[in-house]
TILO-634135 format. One record per residue (C-alpha): residue number from 1; residue in three letters; z, y, x. Coordinates in steps of 0.25 Angstrom, whole numbers, plus 5000, padded with zeros to 4 digits. Layout:
<pts>
+-----+------+------+------+------+
| pos | code |    Z |    Y |    X |
+-----+------+------+------+------+
| NUM |  ALA |    Z |    Y |    X |
...
+-----+------+------+------+------+
</pts>
This chain:
<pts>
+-----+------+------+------+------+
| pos | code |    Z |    Y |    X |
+-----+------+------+------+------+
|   1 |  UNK | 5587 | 5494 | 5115 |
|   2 |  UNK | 5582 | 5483 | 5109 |
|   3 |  UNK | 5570 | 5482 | 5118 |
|   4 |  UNK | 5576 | 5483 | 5129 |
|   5 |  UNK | 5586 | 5471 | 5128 |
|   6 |  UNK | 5574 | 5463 | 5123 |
|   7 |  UNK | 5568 | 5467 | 5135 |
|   8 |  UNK | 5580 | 5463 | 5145 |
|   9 |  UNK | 5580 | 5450 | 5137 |
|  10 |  UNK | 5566 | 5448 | 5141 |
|  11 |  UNK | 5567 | 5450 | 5155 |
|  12 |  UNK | 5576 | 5438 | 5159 |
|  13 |  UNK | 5568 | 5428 | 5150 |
|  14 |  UNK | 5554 | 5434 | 5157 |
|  15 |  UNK | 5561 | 5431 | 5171 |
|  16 |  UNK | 5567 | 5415 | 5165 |
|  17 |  UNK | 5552 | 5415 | 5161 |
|  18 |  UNK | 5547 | 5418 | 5175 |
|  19 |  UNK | 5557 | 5411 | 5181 |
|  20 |  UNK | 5554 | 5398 | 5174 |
|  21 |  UNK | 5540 | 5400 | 5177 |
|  22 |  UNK | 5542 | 5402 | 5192 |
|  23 |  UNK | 5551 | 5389 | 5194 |
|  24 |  UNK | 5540 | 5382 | 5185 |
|  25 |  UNK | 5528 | 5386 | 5195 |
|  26 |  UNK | 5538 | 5379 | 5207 |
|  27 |  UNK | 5541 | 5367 | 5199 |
|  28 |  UNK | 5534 | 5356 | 5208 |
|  29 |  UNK | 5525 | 5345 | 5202 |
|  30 |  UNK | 5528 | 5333 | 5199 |
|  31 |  UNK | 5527 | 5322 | 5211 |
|  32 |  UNK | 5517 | 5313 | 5210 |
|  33 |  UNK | 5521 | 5301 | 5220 |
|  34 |  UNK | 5510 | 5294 | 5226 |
|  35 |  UNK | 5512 | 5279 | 5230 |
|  36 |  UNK | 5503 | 5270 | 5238 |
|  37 |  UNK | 5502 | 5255 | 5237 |
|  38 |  UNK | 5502 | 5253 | 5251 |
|  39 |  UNK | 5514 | 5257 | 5250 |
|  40 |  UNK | 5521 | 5246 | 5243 |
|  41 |  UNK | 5512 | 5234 | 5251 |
|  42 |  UNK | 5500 | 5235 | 5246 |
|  43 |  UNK | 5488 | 5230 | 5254 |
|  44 |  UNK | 5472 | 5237 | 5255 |
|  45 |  UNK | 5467 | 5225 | 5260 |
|  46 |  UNK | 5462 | 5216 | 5249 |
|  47 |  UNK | 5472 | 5205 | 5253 |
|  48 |  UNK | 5485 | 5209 | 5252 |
|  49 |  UNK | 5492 | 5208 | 5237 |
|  50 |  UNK | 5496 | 5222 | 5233 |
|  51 |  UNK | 5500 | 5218 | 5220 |
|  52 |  UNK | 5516 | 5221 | 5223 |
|  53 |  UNK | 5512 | 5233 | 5230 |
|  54 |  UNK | 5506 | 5240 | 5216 |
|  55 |  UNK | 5518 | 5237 | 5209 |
|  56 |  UNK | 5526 | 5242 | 5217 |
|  57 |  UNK | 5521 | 5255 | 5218 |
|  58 |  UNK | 5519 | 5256 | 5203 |
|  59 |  UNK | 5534 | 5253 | 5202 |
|  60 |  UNK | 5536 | 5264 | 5209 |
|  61 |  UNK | 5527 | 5273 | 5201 |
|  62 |  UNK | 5529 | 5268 | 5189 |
|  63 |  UNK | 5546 | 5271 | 5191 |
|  64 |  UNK | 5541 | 5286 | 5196 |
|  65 |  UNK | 5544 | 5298 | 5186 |
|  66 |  UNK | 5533 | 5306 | 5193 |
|  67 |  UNK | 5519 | 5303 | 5194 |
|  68 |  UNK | 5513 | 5293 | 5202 |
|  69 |  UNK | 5502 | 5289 | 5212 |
|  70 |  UNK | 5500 | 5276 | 5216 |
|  71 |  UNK | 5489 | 5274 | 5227 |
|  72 |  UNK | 5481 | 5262 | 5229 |
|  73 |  UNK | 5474 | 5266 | 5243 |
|  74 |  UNK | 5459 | 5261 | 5248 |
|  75 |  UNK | 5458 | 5248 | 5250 |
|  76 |  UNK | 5459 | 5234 | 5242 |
|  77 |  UNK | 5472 | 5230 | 5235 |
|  78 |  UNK | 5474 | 5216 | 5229 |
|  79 |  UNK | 5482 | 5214 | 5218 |
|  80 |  UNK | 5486 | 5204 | 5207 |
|  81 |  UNK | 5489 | 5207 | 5194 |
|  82 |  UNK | 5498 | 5220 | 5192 |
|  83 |  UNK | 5505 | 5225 | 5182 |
|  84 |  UNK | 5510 | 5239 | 5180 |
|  85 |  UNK | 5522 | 5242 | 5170 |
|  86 |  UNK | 5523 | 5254 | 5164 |
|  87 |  UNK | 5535 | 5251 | 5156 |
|  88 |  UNK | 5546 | 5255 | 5165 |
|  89 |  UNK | 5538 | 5267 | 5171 |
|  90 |  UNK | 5542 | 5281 | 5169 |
|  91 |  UNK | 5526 | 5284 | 5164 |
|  92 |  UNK | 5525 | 5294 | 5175 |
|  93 |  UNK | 5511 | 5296 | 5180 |
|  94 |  UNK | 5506 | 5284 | 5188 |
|  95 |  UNK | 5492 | 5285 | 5195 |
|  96 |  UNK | 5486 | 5274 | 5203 |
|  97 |  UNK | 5475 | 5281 | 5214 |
|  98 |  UNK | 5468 | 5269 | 5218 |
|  99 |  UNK | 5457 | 5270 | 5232 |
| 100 |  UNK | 5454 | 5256 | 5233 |
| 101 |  UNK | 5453 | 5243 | 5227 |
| 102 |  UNK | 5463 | 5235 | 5220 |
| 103 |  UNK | 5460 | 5220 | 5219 |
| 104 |  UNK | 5461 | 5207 | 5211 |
| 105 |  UNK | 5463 | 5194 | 5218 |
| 106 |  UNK | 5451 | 5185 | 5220 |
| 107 |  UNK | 5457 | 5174 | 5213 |
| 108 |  UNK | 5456 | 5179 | 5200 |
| 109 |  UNK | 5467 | 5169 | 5192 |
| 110 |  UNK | 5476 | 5177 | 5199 |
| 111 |  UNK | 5474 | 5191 | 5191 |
| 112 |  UNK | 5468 | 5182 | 5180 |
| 113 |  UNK | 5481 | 5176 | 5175 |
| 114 |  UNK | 5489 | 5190 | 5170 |
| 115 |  UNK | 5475 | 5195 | 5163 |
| 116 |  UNK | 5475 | 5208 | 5170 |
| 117 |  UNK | 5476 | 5212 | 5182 |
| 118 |  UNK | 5482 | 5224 | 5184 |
| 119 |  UNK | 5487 | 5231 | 5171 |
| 120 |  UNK | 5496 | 5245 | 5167 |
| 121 |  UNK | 5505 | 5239 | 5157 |
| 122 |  UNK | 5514 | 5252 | 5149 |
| 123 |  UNK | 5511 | 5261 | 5158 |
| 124 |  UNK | 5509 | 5278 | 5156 |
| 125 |  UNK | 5503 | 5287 | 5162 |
| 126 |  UNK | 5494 | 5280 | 5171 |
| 127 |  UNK | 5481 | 5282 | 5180 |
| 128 |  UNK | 5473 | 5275 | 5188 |
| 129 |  UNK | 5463 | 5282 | 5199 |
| 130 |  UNK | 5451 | 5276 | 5207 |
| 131 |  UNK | 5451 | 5262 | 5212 |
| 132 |  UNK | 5445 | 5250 | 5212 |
| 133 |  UNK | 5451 | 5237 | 5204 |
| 134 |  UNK | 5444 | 5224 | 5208 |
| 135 |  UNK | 5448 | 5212 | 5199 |
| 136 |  UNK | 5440 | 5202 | 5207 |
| 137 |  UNK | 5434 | 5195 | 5192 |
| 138 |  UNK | 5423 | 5189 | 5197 |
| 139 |  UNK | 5428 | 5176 | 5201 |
| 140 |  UNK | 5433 | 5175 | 5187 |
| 141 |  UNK | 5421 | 5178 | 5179 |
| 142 |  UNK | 5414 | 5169 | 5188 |
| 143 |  UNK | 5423 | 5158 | 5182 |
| 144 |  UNK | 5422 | 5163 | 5168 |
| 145 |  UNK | 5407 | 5164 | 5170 |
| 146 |  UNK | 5406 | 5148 | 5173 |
| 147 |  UNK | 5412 | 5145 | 5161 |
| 148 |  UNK | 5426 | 5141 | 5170 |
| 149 |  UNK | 5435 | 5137 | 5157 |
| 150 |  UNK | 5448 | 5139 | 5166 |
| 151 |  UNK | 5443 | 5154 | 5169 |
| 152 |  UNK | 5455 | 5164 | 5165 |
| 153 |  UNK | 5452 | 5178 | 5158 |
| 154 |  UNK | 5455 | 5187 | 5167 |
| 155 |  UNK | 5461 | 5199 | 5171 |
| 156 |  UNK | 5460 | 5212 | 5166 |
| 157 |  UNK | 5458 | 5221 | 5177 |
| 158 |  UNK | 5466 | 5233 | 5173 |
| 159 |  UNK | 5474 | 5234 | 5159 |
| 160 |  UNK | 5483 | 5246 | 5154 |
| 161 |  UNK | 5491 | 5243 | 5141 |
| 162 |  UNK | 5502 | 5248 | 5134 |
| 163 |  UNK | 5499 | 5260 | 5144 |
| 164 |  UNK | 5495 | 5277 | 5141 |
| 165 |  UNK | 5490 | 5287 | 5149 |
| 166 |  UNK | 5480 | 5280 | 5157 |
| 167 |  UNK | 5470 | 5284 | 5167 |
| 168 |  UNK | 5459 | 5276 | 5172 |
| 169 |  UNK | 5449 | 5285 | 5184 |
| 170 |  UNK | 5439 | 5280 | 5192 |
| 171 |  UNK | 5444 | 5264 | 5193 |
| 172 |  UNK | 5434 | 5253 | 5196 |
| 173 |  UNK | 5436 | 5241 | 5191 |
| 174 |  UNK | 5428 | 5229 | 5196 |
| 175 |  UNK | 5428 | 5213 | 5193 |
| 176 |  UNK | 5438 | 5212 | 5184 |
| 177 |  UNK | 5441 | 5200 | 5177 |
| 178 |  UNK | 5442 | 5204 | 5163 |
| 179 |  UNK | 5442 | 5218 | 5159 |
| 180 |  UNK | 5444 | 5228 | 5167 |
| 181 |  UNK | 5451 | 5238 | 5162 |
| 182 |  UNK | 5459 | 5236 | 5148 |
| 183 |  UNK | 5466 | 5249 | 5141 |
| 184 |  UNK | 5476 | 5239 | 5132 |
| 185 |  UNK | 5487 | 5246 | 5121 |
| 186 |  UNK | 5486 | 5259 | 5128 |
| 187 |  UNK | 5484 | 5276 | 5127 |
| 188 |  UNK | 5479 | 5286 | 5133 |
| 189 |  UNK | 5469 | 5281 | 5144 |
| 190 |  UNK | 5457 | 5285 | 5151 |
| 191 |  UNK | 5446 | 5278 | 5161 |
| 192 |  UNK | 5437 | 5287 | 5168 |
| 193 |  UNK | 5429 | 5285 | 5180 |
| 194 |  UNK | 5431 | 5268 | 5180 |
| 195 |  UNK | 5421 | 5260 | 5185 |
| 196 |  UNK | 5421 | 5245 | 5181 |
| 197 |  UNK | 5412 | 5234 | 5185 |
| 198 |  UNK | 5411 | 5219 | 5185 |
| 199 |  UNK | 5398 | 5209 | 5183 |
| 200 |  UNK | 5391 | 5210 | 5171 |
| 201 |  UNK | 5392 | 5195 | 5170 |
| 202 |  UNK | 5409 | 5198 | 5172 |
| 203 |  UNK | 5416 | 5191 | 5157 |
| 204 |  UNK | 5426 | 5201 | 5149 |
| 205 |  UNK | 5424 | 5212 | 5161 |
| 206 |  UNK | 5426 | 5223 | 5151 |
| 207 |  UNK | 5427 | 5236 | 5158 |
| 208 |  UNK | 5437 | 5242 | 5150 |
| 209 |  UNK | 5443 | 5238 | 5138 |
| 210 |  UNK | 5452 | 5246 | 5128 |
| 211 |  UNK | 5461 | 5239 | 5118 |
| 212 |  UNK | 5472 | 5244 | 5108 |
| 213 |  UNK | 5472 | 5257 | 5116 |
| 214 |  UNK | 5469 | 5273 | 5112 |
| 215 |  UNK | 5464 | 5285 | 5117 |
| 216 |  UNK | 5455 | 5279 | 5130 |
| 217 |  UNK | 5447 | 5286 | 5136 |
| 218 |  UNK | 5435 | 5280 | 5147 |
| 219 |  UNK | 5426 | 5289 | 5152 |
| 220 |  UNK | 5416 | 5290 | 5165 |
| 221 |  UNK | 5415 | 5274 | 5167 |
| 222 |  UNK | 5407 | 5264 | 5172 |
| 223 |  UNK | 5407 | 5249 | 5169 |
| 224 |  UNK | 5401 | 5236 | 5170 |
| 225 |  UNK | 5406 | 5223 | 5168 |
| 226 |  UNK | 5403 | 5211 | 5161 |
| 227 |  UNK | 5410 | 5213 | 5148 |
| 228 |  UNK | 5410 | 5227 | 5140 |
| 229 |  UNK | 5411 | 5238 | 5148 |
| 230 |  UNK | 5422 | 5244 | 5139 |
| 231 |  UNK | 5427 | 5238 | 5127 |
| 232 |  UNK | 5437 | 5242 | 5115 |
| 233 |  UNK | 5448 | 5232 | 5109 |
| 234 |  UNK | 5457 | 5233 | 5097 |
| 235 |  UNK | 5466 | 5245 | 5096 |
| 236 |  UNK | 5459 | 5253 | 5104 |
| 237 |  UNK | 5458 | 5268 | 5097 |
| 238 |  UNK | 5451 | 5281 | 5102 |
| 239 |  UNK | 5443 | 5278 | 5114 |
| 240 |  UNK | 5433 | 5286 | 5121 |
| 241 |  UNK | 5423 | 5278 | 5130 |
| 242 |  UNK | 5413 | 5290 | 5138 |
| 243 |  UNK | 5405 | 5291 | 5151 |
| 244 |  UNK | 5403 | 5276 | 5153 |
| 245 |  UNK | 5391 | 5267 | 5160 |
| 246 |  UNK | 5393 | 5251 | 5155 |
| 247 |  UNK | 5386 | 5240 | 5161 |
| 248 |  UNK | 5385 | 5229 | 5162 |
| 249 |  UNK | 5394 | 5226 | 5152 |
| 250 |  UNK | 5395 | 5224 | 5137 |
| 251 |  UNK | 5395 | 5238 | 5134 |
| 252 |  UNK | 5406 | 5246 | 5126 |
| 253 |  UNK | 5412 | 5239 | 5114 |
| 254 |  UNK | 5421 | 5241 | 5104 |
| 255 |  UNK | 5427 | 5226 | 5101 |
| 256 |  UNK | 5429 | 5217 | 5100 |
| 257 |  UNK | 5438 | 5219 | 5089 |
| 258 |  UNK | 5443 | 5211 | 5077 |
| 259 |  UNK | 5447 | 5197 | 5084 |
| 260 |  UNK | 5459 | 5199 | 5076 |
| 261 |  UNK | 5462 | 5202 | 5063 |
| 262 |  UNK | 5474 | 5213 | 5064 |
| 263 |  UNK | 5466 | 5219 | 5078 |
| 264 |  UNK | 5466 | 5234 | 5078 |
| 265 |  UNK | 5453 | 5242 | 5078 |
| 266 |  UNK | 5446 | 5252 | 5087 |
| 267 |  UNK | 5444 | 5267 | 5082 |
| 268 |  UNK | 5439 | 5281 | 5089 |
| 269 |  UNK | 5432 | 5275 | 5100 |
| 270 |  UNK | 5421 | 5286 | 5107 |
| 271 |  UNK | 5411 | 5278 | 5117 |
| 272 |  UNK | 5403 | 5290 | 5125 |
| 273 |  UNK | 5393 | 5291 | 5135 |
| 274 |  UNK | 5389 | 5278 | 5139 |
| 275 |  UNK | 5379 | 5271 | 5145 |
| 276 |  UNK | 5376 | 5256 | 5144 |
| 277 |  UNK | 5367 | 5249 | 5156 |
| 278 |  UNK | 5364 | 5235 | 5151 |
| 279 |  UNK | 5377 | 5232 | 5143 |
| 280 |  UNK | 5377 | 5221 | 5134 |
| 281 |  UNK | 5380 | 5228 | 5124 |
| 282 |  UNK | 5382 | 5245 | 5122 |
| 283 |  UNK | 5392 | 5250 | 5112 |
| 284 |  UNK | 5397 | 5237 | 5106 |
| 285 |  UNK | 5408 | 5235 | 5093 |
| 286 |  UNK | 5413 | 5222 | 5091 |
| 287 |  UNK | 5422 | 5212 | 5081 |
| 288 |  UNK | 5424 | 5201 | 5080 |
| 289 |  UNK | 5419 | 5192 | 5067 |
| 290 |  UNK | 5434 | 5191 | 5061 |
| 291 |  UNK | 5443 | 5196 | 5051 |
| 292 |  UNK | 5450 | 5210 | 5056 |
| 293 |  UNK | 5456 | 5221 | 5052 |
| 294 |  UNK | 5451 | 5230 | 5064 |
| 295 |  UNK | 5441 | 5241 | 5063 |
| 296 |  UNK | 5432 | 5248 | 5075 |
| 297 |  UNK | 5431 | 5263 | 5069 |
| 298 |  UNK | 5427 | 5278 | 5074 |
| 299 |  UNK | 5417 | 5274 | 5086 |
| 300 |  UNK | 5407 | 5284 | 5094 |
| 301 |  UNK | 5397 | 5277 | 5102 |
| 302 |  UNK | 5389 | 5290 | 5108 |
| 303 |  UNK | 5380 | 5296 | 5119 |
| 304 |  UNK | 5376 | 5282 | 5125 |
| 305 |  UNK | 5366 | 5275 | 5132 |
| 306 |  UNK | 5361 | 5260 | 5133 |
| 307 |  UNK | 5352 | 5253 | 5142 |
| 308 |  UNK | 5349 | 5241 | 5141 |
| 309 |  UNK | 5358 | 5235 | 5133 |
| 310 |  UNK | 5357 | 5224 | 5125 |
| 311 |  UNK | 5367 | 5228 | 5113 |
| 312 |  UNK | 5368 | 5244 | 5112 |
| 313 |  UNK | 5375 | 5247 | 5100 |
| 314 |  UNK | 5381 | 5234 | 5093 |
| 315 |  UNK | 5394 | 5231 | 5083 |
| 316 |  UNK | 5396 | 5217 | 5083 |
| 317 |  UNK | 5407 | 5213 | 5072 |
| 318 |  UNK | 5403 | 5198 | 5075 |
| 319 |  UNK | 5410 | 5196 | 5088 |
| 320 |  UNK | 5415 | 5183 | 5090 |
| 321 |  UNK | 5420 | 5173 | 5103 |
| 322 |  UNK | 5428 | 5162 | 5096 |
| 323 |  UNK | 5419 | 5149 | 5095 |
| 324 |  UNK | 5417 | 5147 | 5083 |
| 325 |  UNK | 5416 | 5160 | 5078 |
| 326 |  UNK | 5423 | 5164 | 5064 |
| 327 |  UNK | 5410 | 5171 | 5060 |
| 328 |  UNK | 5417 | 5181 | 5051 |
| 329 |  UNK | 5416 | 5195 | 5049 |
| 330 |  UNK | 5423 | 5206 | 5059 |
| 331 |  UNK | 5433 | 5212 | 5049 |
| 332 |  UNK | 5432 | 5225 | 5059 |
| 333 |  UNK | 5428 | 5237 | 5052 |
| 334 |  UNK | 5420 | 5246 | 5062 |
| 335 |  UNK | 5416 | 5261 | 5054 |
| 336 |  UNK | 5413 | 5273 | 5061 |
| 337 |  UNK | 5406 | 5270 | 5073 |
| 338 |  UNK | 5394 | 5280 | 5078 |
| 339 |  UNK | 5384 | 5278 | 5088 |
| 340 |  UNK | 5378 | 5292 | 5093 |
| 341 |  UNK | 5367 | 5295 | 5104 |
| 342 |  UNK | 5366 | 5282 | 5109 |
| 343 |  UNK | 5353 | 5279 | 5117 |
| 344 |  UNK | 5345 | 5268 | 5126 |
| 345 |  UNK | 5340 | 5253 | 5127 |
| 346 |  UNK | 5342 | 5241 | 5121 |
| 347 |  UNK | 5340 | 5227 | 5128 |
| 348 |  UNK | 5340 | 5220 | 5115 |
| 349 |  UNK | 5333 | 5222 | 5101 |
| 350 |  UNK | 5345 | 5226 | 5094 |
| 351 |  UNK | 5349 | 5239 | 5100 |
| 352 |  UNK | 5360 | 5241 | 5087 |
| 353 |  UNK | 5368 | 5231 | 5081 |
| 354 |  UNK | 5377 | 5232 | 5072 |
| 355 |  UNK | 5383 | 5220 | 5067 |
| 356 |  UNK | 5393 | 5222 | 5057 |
| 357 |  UNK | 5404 | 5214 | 5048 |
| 358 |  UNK | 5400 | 5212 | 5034 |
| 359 |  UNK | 5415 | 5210 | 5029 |
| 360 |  UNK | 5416 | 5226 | 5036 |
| 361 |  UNK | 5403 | 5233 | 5038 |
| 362 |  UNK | 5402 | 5244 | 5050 |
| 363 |  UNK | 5404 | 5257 | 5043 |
| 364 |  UNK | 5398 | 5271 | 5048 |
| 365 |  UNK | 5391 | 5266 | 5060 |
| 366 |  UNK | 5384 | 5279 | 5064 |
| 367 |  UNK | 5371 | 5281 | 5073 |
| 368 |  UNK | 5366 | 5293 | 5078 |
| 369 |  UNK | 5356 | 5295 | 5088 |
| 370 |  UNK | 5356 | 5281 | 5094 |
| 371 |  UNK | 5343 | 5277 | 5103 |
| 372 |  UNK | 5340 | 5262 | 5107 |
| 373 |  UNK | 5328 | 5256 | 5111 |
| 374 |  UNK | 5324 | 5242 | 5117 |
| 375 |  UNK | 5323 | 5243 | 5133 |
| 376 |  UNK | 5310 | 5239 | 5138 |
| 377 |  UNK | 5308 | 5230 | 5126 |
| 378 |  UNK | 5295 | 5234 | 5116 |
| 379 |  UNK | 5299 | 5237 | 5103 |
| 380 |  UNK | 5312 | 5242 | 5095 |
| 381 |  UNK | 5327 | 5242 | 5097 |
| 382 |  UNK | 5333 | 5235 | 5084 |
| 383 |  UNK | 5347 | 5238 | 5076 |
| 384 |  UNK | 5355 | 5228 | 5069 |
| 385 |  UNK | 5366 | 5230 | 5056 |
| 386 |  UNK | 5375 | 5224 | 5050 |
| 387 |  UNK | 5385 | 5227 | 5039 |
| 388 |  UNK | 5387 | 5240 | 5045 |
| 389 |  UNK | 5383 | 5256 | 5038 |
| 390 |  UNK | 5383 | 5270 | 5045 |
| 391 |  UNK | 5372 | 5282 | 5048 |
| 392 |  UNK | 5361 | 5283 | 5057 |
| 393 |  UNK | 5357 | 5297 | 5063 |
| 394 |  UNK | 5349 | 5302 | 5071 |
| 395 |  UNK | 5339 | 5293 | 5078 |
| 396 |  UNK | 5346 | 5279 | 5078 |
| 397 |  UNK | 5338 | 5269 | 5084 |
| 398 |  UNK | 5336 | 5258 | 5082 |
| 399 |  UNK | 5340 | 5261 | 5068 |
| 400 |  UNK | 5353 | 5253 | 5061 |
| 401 |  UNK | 5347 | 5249 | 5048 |
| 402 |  UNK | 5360 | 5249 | 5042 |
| 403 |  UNK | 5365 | 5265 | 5046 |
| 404 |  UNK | 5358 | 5274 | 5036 |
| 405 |  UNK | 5352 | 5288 | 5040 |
| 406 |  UNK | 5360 | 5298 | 5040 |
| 407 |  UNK | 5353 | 5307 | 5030 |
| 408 |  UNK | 5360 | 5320 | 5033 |
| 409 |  UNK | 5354 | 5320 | 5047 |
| 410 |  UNK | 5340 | 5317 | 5043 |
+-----+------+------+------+------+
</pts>
């Protein structure tokens, strides 16, 4: 008996079970609504200023509690600085599609004045596909270029902050008036497919910058420019750079850091896969000569190439721009850094420099199967230390007089 009604008392459960299955299986998706500019006034011919018109459809979006596609369509959109507000949004998907162009205004005061042009401020949850974003800088490093003293800075081209959940696929930033794209106070982002390019002549172009942000990925890129072709502010904590072609530019630095005293450091920072094409510099680390409490710590520099460039590997803690210079000593403490099967040319003598602090020495800089020799220049690449310690292993050449052989390995 007992069986049995065990048995009974199983059969309505199996069929709620079933039931809830079944009911589960018919349950449509959520709607995704779609939303085209064009819509809401925006023009495809260059002229007209769709500025109003974006807005308006990230209103819309932004007030939606189901995800959202807004479509930027073929053609050319001018617009003057945007700004989208996350605060009030319901943090619902949002995905910009975007076919064509957007552009800046030829007069570039215009964007200049609000130092970004079009920037995500507090937003979740938010993806940008495709597209072309064209800021229209070269005017204004024409003007910086001459020496013009009434020259304004410029605009960032596009800048999340306070944001999470990002995605960045396949944009193409070109001419932008500052840096291009800046990942500010933010978590959770990834940049794959971008393409950025400006002069190599183009002032403070950097392709992207990262500052004060975790966990950001950028893989799969391309980018030249005038400055460094990405660069790593204060606060900025595990970040993995892979799959990217740099140059022109000033390479991939870490820095600078330290300008003042309380500024947060960087840490867990993995730089993959890259290839450097006449670049200023490589993979860079650079503090300013002052007092600080910051620290660069836990770097991967690996599997990359270099030619032709004129600094490949470098730490620099004697960064300074103020006239006069203080001429102290970067109290930055840089440790654990590793620089592993890195290979290629040098355009100058001094293929590795390593010019540390005194007041704090570098600490466990390690070298391992690192390759550099002069290009087309008869005699031997040469490297350069100071006030810093580590291991060298493997074939490291030229050799760091300062790292010590790794006598286990031998």
């Amino acid at each position: 008996m007992i069986h049995k009604t065990s048995g009974l008392l199983l059969l309505p459960l199996t069929l709620i079970f079933l039931d809830f299955i079944l009911i589960s299986s018919l349950a449509k998706p959520t709607p995704i609504t779609s939303l085209s500019v064009l819509t809401y006034g925006a023009k495809p011919d260059g002229s007209k200023d769709s500025t109003k018109a974006f807005l308006a459809a990230w209103q819309v979006a932004c007030a939606s509690p189901n995800p959202t596609t807004i479509i930027v369509p073929k053609g050319r959109f001018l617009v003057g600085n945007l700004v989208f507000q996350g605060t009030k949004c319901t943090n619902a998907p949002i995905s910009f599609r975007i076919a064509g162009s957007i552009i800046a205004p030829e007069d570039y005061k215009i964007i200049a004045s609000s130092l970004q042009w079009i920037m995500f401020d507090g937003v979740t949850n938010v993806s940008i596909y495709g597209g072309v974003l064209d800021a229209q800088g070269s005017s204004l490093w024409k003007c910086k270029n001459s020496g013009g003293k009434k020259c304004p800075t410029g605009a960032k081209t596009l800048l999340f902050t306070d944001s999470n959940n990002i995605s960045i696929y396949g944009l193409t930033s070109i001419n932008s008036q500052k840096f291009h794209i800046v990942i500010d106070q933010s978590n959770n982002v990834k940049i794959d497919g971008v393409n950025v390019f400006a002069d190599g002549d183009s002032p403070n172009t950097d392709g992207i910058h990262i500052e004060n942000s975790h966990s950001v990925n950028i893989t799969n890129s391309r980018i030249g420019t005038g400055d460094d072709c990405i660069s790593i502010g204060p606060g900025s904590t595990y970040v993995s750079i892979q799959g990217i072609q740099c140059g022109p530019g000033h390479g991939i630095s870490i820095g600078s850091l330290g300008r003042s005293e309380d500024e947060q450091g960087v840490e867990n920072v993995i730089v993959s896969n890259v290839d450097f094409m006449s670049t200023d510099n490589g993979v860079r680390i650079k503090t300013w000569g002052k007092d600080s409490k910051s620290f660069v710590r836990n770097i991967v520099f690996q599997h990359i190439k270099m030619k032709m460039v004129k600094n490949p590997i470098i730490i620099n803690q004697h960064y300074c721009l103020d006239k006069p210079c203080p001429k102290k000593e970067s109290g930055v403490e840089i440790s654990n850094v590793r620089y592993e099967d890195i290979q290629g040319t040098s355009k100058t003598e001094v293929a590795v420099m390593l010019d540390c602090s005194k007041e704090k020495p570098c600490t466990d800089i390690v070298m391992r199967n690192v390759n550099l020799v002069l290009q087309m220049v008869k005699g031997s690449a040469q490297a350069s230390c100071n006030n810093a310690n580590g291991l060298a292993n493997d074939i490291v050449v030229p050799f760091t007089p300062c790292l010590k052989r790794d006598m286990l390995l031998i």
